[in-house]
C-alpha positions in Angstrom: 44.5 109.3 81.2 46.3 106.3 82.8 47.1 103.5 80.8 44.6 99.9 81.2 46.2 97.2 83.0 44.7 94.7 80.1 44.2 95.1 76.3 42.0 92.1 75.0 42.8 91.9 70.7 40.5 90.7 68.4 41.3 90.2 65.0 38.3 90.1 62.7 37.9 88.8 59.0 34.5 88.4 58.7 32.6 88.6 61.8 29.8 90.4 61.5 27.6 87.1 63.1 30.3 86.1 65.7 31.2 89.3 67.3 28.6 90.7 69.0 27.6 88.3 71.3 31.3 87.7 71.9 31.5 91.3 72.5 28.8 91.3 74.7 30.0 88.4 76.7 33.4 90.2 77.3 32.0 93.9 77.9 29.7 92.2 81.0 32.9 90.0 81.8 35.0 93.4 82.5 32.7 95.0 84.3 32.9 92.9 87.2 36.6 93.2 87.2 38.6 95.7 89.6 41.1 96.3 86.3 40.8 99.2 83.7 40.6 97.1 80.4 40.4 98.3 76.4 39.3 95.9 73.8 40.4 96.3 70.2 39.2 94.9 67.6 41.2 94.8 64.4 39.5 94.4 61.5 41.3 92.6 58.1 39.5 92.7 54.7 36.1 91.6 55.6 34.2 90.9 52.6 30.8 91.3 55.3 29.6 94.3 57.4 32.3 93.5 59.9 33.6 97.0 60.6 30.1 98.9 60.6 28.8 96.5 63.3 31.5 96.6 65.6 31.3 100.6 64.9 28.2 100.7 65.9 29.2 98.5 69.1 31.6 101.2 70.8 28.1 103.1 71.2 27.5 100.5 73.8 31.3 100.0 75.1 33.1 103.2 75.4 36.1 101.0 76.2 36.0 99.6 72.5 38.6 100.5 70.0 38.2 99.7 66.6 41.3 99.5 64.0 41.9 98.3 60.6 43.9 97.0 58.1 43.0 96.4 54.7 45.1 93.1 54.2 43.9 89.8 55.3 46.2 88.0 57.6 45.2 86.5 61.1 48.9 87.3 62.1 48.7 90.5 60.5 46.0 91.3 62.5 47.1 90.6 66.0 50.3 92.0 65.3 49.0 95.1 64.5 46.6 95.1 67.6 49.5 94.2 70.0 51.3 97.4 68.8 48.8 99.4 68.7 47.5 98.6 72.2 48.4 100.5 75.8 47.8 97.6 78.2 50.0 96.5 81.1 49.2 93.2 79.5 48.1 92.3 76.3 45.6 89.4 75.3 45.0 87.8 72.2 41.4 86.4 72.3 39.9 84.8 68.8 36.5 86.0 68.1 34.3 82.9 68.6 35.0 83.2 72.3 35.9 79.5 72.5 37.1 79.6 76.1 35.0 80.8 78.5 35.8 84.6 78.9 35.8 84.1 82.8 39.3 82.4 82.6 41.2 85.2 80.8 42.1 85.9 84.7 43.9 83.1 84.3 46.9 84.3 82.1 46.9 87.2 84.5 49.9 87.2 87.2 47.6 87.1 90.1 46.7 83.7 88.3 49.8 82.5 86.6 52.1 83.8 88.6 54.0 84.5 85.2 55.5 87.4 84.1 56.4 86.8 80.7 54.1 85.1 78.2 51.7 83.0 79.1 49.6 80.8 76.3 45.9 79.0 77.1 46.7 75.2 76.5 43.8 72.4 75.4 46.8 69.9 76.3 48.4 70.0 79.5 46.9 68.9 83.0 43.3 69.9 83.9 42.4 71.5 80.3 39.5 70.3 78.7 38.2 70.0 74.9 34.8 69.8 73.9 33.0 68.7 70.7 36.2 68.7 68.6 36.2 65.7 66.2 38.6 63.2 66.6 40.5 63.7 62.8 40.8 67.5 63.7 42.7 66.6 67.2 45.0 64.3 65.4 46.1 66.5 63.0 46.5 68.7 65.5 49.0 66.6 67.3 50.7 65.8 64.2 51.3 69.9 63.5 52.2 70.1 67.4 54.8 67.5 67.1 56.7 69.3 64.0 56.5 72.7 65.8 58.2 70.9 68.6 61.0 69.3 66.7 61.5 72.1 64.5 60.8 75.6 66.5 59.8 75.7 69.9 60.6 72.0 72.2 58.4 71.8 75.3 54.9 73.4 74.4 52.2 71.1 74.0 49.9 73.9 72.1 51.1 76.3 70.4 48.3 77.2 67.8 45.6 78.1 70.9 44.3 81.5 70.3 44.3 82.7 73.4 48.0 84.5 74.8 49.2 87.4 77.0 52.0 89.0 76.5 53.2 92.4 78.8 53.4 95.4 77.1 56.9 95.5 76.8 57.8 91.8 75.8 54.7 92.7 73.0 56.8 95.7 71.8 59.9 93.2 71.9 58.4 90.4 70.2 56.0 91.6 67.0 58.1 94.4 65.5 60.1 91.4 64.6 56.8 89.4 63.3 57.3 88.2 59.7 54.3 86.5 59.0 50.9 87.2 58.3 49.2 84.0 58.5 48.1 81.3 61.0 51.6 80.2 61.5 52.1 83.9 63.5 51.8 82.2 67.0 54.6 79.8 66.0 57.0 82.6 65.1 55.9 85.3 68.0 56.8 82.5 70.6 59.8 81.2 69.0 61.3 84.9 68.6 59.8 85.3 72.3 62.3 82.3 73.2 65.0 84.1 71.5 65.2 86.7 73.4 65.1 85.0 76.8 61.4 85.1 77.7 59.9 82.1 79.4 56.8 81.1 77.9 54.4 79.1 80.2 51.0 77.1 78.9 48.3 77.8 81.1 45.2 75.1 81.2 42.2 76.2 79.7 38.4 74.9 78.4 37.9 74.7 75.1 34.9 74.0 72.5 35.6 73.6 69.0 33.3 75.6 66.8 32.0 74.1 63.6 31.9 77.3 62.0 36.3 77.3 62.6 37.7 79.4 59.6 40.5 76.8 60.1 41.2 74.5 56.6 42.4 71.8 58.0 44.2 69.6 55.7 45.5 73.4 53.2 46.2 75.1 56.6 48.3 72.5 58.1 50.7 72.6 54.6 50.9 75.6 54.7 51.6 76.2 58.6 54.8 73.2 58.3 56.3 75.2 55.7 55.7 78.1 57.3 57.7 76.3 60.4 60.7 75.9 58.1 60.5 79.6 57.2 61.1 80.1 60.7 63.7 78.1 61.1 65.2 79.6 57.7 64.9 83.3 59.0 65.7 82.3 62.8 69.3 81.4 60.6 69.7 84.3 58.6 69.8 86.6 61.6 65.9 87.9 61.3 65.0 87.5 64.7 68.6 88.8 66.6 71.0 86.5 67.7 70.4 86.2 71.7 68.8 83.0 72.7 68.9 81.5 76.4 66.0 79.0 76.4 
């Protein structure tokens, strides 16, 4: 059986509610594509019927995969996914669906033109934001502007959810993944940069979801120290030593 041109990842901690219409939306999305596509969803220590639903899901999508880990971790989660996925391009997709599943296309080469990574941005030209409240987007810039100093100059969003990676910068990139958390992304891009991959923001639509599993103010702590971590490890040698970028 030949290998999909696009695996679409879905970590899942508790999202029993906001996966199946997600799901749903992405299964009638691929079927008007001319791609072969898998989805995986990886499920991380749900606390909720998570894994049975999306189970019970494949019945409906035979192009469903379901995995699982038993530790919670966003980063875990993906990272797991990436490697376990065949795609000729891997996408990370979070599970609320906050971009409209139409412009995935978008981080595709026919689209970007890109053939390294390529990460949805609610910053640069032509993207929009929706319903996000105004304390949240600060904040936001305030993280963005420390993960520019400190890890990865030039991106305007790095903490989007939505990225595609080839299959072979994937295998590259998240053996070398440290951490499990939110602060992943950071870390997947910066060891991305390392090792000479150009990473290019694409322009995408975005609504926040009031129901976002994000804490801001605890998250954001966390996520800058995380940021140092990087640094700290980038010096110890964690990542390799080639960087071009």
């Amino acid at each position: 059986m030949s290998k999909p041109y696009l695996s679409i990842i879905i970590p899942a901690h508790n999202e029993a509610e906001r996966l199946p219409p997600s799901l749903a939306r992405i299964d009638a999305f691929l079927s008007q594509q001319d791609y072969d596509a898998e989805v995986i969803v990886v499920e991380n220590g749900s606390s909720d019927n998570t894994l049975e639903i999306v189970k019970a899901c494949t019945k409906k999508m035979p192009n469903l995969v379901v995995e699982q880990v038993n530790s919670r971790g966003k980063g875990l989660a993906v990272r797991h996914g990436m490697l376990a996925a065949e795609g000729q391009y891997r996408f990370m997709c979070d599970a609320d669906l906050s971009m409209p599943v139409e412009q995935i296309n978008r981080f595709l080469p026919s689209a970007s033109g890109s053939m390294d990574v390529v990460i949805g941005s609610r910053e640069v030209e032509g993207s929009n934001r929706y319903d996000e409240p105004k304390y949240r987007h600060r904040i936001g810039r305030i993280f963005n502007a420390m993960v520019r100093w400190l890890v990865l100059p030039g991106l305007q969003d790095t903490q989007c959810g939505f990225k595609c990676f080839p299959g072979e910068v994937a295998e590259a990139v998240f053996p070398l993944q440290t951490l499990r958390g939110m602060s992943f992304d950071a870390e997947v891009l910066f060891i991305a940069r390392q090792k000479g991959y150009h990473v290019q923001e694409v322009p995408i639509d975005w609504t926040f979801n009031p129901d976002s599993r994000v804490r801001i103010f605890k998250d954001s702590l966390r996520m800058g120290l995380d940021l140092l971590t990087i640094r700290w490890r980038s010096i110890q040698g964690k990542y390799g030593t080639q960087e071009k970028v």
